[in-house]
VODONU-665249 format. One record per residue (C-alpha): residue number from 1; chain; x, y, z. Coordinates in nm, 3 decimals, padded with zeros to 5 digits. Layout:
N
[NUM 'A' [X Y Z]],
...
END
This chain:
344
[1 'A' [-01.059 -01.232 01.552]],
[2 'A' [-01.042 -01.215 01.212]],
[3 'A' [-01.285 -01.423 01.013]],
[4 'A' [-01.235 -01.648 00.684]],
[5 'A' [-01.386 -01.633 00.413]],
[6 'A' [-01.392 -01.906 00.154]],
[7 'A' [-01.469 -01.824 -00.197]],
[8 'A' [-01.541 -02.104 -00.454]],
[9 'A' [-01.544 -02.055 -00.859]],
[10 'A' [-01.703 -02.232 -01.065]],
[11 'A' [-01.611 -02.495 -01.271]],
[12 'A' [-01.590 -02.335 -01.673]],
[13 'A' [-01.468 -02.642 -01.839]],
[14 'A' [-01.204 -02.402 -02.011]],
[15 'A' [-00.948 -02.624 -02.200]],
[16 'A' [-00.595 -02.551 -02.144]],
[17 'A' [-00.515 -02.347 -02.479]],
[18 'A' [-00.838 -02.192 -02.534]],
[19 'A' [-00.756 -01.853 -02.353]],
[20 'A' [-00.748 -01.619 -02.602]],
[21 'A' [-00.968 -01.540 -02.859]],
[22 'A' [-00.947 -01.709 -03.206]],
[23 'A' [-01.254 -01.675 -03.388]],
[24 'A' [-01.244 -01.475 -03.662]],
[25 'A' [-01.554 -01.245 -03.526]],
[26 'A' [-01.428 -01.233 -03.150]],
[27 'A' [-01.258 -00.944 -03.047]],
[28 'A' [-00.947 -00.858 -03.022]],
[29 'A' [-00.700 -00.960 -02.778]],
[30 'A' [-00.620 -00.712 -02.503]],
[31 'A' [-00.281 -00.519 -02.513]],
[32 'A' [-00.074 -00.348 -02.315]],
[33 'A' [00.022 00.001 -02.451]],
[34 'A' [00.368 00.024 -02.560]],
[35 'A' [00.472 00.256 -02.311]],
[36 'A' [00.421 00.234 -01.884]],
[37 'A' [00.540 00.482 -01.655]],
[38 'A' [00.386 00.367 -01.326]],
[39 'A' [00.442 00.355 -00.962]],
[40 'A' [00.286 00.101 -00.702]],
[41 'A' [00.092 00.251 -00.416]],
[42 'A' [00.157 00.031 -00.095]],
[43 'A' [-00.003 -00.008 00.243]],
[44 'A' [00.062 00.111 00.565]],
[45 'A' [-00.239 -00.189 00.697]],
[46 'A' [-00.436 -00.397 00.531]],
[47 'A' [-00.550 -00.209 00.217]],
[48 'A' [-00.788 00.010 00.374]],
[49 'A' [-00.631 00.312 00.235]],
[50 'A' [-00.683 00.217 -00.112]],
[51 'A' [-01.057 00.286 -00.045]],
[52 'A' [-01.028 00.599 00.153]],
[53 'A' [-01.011 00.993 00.068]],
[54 'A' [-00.621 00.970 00.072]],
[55 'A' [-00.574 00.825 -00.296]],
[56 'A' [-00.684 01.139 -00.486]],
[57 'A' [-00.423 01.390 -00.339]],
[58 'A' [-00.120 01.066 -00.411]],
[59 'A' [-00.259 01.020 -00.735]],
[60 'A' [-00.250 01.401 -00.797]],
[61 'A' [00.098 01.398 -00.685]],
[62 'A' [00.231 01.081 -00.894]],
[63 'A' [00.033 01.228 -01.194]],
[64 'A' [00.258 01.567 -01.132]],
[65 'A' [00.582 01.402 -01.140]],
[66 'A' [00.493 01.257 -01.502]],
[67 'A' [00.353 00.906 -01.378]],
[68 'A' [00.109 00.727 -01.596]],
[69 'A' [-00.023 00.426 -01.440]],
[70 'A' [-00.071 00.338 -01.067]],
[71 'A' [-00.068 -00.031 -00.932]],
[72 'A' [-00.228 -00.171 -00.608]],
[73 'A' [-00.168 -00.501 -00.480]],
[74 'A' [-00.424 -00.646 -00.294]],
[75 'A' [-00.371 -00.926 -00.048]],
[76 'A' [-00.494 -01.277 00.073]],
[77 'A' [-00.325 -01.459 00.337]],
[78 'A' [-00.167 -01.820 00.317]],
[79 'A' [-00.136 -02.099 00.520]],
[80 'A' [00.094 -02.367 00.536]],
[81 'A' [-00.132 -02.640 00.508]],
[82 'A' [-00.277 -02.463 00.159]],
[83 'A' [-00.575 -02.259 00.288]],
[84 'A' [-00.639 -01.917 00.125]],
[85 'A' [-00.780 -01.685 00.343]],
[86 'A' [-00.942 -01.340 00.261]],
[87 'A' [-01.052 -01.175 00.542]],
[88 'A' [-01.305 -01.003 00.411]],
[89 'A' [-01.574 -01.094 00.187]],
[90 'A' [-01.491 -00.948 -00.151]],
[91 'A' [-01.812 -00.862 -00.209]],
[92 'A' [-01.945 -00.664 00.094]],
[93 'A' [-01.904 -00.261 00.059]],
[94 'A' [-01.572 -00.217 00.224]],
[95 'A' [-01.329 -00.438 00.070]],
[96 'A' [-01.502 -00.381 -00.262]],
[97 'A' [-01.436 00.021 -00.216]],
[98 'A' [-01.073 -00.075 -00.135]],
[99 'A' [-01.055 -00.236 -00.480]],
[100 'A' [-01.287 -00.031 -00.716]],
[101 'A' [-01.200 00.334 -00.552]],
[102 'A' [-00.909 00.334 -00.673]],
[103 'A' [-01.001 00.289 -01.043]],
[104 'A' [-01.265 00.544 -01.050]],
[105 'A' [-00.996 00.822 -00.883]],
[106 'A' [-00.726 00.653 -01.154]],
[107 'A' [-00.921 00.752 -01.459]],
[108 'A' [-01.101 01.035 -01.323]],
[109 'A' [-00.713 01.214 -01.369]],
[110 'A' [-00.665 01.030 -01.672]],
[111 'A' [-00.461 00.738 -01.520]],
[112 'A' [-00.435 00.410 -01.565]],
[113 'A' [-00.425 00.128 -01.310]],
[114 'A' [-00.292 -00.250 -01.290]],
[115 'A' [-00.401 -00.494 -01.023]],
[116 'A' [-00.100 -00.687 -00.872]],
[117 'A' [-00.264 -00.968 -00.621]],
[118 'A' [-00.041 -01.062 -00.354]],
[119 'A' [-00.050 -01.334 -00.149]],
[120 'A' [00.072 -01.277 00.235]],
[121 'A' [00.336 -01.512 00.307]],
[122 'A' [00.418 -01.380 00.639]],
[123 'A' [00.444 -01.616 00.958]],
[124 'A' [00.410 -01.907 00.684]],
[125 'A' [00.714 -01.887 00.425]],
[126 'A' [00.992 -01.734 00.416]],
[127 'A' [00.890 -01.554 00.076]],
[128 'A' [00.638 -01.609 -00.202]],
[129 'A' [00.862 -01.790 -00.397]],
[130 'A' [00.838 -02.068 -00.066]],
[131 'A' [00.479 -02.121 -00.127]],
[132 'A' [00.447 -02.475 -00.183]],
[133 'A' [00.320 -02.812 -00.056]],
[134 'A' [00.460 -03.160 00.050]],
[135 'A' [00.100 -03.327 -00.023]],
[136 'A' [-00.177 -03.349 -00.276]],
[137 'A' [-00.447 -03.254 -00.034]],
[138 'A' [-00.266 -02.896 00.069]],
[139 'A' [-00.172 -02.832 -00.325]],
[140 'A' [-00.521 -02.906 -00.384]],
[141 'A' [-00.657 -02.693 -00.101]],
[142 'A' [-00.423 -02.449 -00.216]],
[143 'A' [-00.551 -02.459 -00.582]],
[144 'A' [-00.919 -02.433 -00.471]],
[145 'A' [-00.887 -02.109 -00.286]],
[146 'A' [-00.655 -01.957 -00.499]],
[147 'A' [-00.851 -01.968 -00.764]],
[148 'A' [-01.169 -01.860 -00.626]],
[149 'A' [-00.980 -01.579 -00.469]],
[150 'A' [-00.780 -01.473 -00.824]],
[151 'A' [-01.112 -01.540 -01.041]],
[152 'A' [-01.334 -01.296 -00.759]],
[153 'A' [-01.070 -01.008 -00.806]],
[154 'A' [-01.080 -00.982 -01.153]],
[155 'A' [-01.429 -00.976 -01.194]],
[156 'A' [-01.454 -00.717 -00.917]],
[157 'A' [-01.152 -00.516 -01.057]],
[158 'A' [-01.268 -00.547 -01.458]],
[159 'A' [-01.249 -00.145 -01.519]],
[160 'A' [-00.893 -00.160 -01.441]],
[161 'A' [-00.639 -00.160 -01.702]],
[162 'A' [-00.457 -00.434 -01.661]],
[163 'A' [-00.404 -00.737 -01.402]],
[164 'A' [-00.179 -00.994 -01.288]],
[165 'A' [-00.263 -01.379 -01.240]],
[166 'A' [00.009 -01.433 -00.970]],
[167 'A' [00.355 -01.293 -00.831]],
[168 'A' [00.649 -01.468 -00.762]],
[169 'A' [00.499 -01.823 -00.677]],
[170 'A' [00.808 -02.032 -00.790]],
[171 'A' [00.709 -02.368 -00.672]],
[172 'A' [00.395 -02.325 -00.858]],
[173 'A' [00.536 -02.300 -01.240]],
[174 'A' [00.545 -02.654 -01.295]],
[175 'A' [00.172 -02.700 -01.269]],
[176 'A' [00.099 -02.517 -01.599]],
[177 'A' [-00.244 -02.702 -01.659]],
[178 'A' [-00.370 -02.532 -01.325]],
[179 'A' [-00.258 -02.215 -01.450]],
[180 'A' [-00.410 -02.208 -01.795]],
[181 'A' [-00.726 -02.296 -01.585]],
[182 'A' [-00.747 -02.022 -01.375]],
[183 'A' [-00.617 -01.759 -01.696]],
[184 'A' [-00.885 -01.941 -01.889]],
[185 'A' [-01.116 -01.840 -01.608]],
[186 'A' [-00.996 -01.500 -01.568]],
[187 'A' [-01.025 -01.406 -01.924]],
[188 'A' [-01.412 -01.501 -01.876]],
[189 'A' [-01.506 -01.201 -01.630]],
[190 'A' [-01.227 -00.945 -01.759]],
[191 'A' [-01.145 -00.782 -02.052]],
[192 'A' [-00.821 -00.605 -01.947]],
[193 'A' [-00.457 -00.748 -02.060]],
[194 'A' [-00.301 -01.008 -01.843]],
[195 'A' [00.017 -01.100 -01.692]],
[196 'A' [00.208 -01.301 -01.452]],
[197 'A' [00.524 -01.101 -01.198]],
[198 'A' [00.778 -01.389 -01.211]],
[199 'A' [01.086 -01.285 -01.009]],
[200 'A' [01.416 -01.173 -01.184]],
[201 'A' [01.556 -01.506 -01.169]],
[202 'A' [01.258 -01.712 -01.287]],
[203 'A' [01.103 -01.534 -01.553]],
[204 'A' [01.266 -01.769 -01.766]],
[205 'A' [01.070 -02.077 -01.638]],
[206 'A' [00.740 -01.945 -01.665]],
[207 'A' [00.580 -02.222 -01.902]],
[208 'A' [00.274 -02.022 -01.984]],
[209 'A' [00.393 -01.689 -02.148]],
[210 'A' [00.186 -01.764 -02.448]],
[211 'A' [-00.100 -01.773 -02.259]],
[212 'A' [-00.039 -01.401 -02.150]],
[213 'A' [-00.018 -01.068 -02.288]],
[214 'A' [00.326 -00.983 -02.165]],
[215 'A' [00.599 -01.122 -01.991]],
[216 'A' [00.594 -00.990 -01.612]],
[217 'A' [00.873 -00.965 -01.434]],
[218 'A' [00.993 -00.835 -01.083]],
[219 'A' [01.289 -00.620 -01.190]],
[220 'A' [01.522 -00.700 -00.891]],
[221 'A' [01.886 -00.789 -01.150]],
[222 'A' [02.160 -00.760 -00.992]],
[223 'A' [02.331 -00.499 -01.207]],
[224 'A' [02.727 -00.530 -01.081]],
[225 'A' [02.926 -00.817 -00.916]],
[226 'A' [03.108 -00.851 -00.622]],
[227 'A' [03.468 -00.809 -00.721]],
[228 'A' [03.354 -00.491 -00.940]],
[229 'A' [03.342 -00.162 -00.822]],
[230 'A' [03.015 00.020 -00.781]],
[231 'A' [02.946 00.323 -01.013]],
[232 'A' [02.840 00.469 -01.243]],
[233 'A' [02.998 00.284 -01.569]],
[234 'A' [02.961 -00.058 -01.383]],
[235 'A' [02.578 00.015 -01.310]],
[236 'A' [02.499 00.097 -01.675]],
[237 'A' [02.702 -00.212 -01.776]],
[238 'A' [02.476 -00.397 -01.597]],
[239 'A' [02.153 -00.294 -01.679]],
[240 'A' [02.266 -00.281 -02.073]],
[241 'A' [02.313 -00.675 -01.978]],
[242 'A' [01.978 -00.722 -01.883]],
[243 'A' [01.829 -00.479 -02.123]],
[244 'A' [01.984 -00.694 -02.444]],
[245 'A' [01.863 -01.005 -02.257]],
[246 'A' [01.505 -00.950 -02.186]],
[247 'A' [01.540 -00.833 -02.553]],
[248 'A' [01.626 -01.133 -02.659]],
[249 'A' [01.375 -01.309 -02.476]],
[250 'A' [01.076 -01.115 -02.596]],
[251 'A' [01.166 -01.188 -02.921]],
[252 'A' [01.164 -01.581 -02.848]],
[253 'A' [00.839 -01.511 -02.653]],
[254 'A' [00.654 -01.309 -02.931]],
[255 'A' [00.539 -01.079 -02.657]],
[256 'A' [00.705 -00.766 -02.474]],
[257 'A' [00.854 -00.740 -02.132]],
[258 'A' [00.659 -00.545 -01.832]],
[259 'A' [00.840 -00.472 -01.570]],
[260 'A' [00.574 -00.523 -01.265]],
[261 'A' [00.809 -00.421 -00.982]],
[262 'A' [01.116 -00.173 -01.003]],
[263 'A' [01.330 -00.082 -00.732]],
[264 'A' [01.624 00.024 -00.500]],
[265 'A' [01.633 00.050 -00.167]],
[266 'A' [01.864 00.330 00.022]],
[267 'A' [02.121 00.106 00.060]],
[268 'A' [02.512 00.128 -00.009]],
[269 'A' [02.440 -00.271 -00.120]],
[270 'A' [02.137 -00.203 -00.371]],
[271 'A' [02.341 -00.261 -00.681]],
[272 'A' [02.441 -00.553 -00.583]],
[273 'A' [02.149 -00.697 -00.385]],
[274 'A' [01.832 -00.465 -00.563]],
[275 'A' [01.599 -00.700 -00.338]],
[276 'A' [01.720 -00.679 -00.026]],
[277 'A' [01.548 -00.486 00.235]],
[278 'A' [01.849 -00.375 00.465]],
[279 'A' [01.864 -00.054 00.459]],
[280 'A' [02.173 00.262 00.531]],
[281 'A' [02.143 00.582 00.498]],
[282 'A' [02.460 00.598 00.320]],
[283 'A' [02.277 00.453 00.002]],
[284 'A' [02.070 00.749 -00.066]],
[285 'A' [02.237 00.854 -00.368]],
[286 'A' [02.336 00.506 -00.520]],
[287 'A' [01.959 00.410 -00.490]],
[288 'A' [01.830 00.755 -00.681]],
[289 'A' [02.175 00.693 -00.942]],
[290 'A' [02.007 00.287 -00.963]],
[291 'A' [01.699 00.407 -01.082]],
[292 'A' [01.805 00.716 -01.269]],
[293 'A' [01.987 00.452 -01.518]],
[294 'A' [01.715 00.203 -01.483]],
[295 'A' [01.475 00.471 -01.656]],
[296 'A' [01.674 00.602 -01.931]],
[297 'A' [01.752 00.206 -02.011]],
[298 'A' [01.400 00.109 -02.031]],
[299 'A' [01.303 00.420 -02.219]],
[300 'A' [01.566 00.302 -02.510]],
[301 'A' [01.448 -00.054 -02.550]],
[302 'A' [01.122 -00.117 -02.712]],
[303 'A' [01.076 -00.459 -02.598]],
[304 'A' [01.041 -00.361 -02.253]],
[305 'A' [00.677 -00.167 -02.210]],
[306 'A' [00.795 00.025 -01.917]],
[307 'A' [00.799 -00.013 -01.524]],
[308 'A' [00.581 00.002 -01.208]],
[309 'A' [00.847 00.167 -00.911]],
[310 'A' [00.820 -00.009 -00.584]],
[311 'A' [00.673 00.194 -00.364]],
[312 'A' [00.523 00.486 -00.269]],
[313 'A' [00.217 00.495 00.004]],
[314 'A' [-00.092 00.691 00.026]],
[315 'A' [-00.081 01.076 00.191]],
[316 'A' [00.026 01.201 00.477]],
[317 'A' [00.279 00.955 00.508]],
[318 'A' [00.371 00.851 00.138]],
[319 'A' [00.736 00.719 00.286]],
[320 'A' [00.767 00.332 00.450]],
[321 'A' [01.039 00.194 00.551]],
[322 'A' [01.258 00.066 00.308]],
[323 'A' [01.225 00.108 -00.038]],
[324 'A' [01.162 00.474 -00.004]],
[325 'A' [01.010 00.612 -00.294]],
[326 'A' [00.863 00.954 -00.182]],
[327 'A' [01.187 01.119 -00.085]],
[328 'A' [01.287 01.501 -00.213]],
[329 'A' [01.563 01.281 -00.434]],
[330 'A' [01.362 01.023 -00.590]],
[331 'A' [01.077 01.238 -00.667]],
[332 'A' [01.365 01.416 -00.884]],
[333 'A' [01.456 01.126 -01.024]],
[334 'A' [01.101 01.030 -01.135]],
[335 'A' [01.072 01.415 -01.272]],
[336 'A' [01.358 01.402 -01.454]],
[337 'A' [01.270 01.092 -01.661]],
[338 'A' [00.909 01.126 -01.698]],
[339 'A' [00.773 01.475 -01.594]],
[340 'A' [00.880 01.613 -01.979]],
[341 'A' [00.592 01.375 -02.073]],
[342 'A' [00.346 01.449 -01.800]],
[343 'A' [00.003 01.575 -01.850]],
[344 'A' [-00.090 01.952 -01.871]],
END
């Protein structure tokens, strides 16, 4: 049986709006570099692997193909009454190897890492963006161990070069005081350059930006409609859509675009439904043509850092299910656009 663990943070006093620094003689803010090639490294269990002897010959691999950063995403579970559970303390040997390991191997071959937390929806909600509460003692109970859980990571994971406060938790945007709380607390134990992974339709009502170091976003646009054909012309219609508007909103935000997940599945539907997880063999090529554009339209704009590709897992099995990453054509793909830039 698995066993809870319940962290608790203290209490900083950190005002909402005091998050970065502002003195004169404090240093600087953290930034993201203006360019991120980077692929996320998944799970085939519970994060185990991340900690294990498997990471070095990936991360050799990714590093290869011209990849610059690496994320990991580790997990907590979620109940529906609020709780947040971690399974693990976070502080005994094994789940801190699963966190730190994978830093030490990132920058031993001169990569860079982000931490993307994720919180396990499954058998709960029907997604992240479902996490939310019908009464004050849940959102409360839910505020309590997400914190202590999000505040613990970053401290743990402080080497790493960059993290993110949250992913796709929708129904928890219009409680901005509790989030410039916990970033307020955050900043305290970390150093590294922060951001939130708001999903493609919701980046917009994220009412803490300025709070952040970049505007976070799961990349999941639906690039052509459903009375347009799909190809090649319509898919780089699309993303020149989204390209000008993420443009436009960095420049209202005064901070760039990161996109923290990038992907297609192999799917004859994936430029029309990006997120969906249904899957057809017949959607091999669309999904490498998807992200073949998706690269060279990132690349041109400046107000878009770069991407993390969703997902590739740790060796001998670096394929999942859906979402396949570490096939013969996408590992062209990734060549093509970023192995001209690799390392010697």
């Amino acid at each position: 049986m698995a066993v809870v663990v319940v962290l608790v943070a203290a209490t900083t006093g950190v005002e909402p709006g005091a998050l970065r620094p502002s003195d004169p003689g404090a240093p600087a803010a953290p930034v993201f570099p203006a360019s991120i090639r980077g692929v996320t490294i998944s799970t085939h269990g519970s994060g185990q692997e991340w900690g294990s002897d498997r990471m070095r010959p990936t991360m050799e691999q990714l590093r290869d193909l011209g990849v610059e950063w690496v994320a990991i995403h580790p997990y907590a579970g979620i109940r529906e009454d609020g709780t947040v559970r971690v399974y693990r303390s976070i502080d005994r040997d094994a789940l801190a190897e699963e966190l730190t390991r994978p830093i030490r191997e990132a920058h031993a071959l001169g990569l860079k890492i982000l931490i993307k937390p994720h919180l396990a929806y499954w058998g709960s909600f029907a997604w992240r963006g479902a996490i939310g509460f019908e009464d004050d003692a849940s959102w409360k109970r839910f505020w309590s161990g997400y914190r202590a859980w999000i505040v613990a990571l970053a401290k743990i994971t402080s080497d790493a070069d960059g993290f993110v406060v949250g992913t796709e938790l929708a129904r928890t945007l219009d409680q901005k005081d509790r989030w410039l709380e916990i970033i307020g607390e955050i900043r305290k134990v970390t150093r590294v350059p922060l951001t939130y992974a708001a999903n493609w339709d919701r980046y917009e009502s994220v009412p803490f930006w300025e709070a952040l170091d970049a505007i976070g976003i799961q990349a999941y646009f639906p690039l052509v409609g459903d009375d347009e054909p799909v190809n090649q012309r319509t898919i780089r219609a699309g993303w020149s859509r989204w390209a000008g508007k993420l443009k436009r909103y960095s420049e209202a935000q005064g901070r760039p675009v990161l996109l923290t997940e990038l992907g297609y599945n192999h799917s004859s539907n994936t430029a029309r439904e990006p997120w969906s997880a249904v899957t057809d063999d017949d959607g091999v090529a669309l999904q490498a043509l998807c992200t073949r554009i998706a690269l060279e339209a990132i690349e041109r704009e400046p107000a878009i850092l770069g991407s993390f590709l969703w997902k590739w897992f740790p060796e001998p099995h670096p394929i999942g299910r859906n979402f396949r990453l570490a096939t013969p054509e996408m590992r062209t793909v990734i060549r093509d656009a970023w192995g001209a830039r690799a390392r010697p």
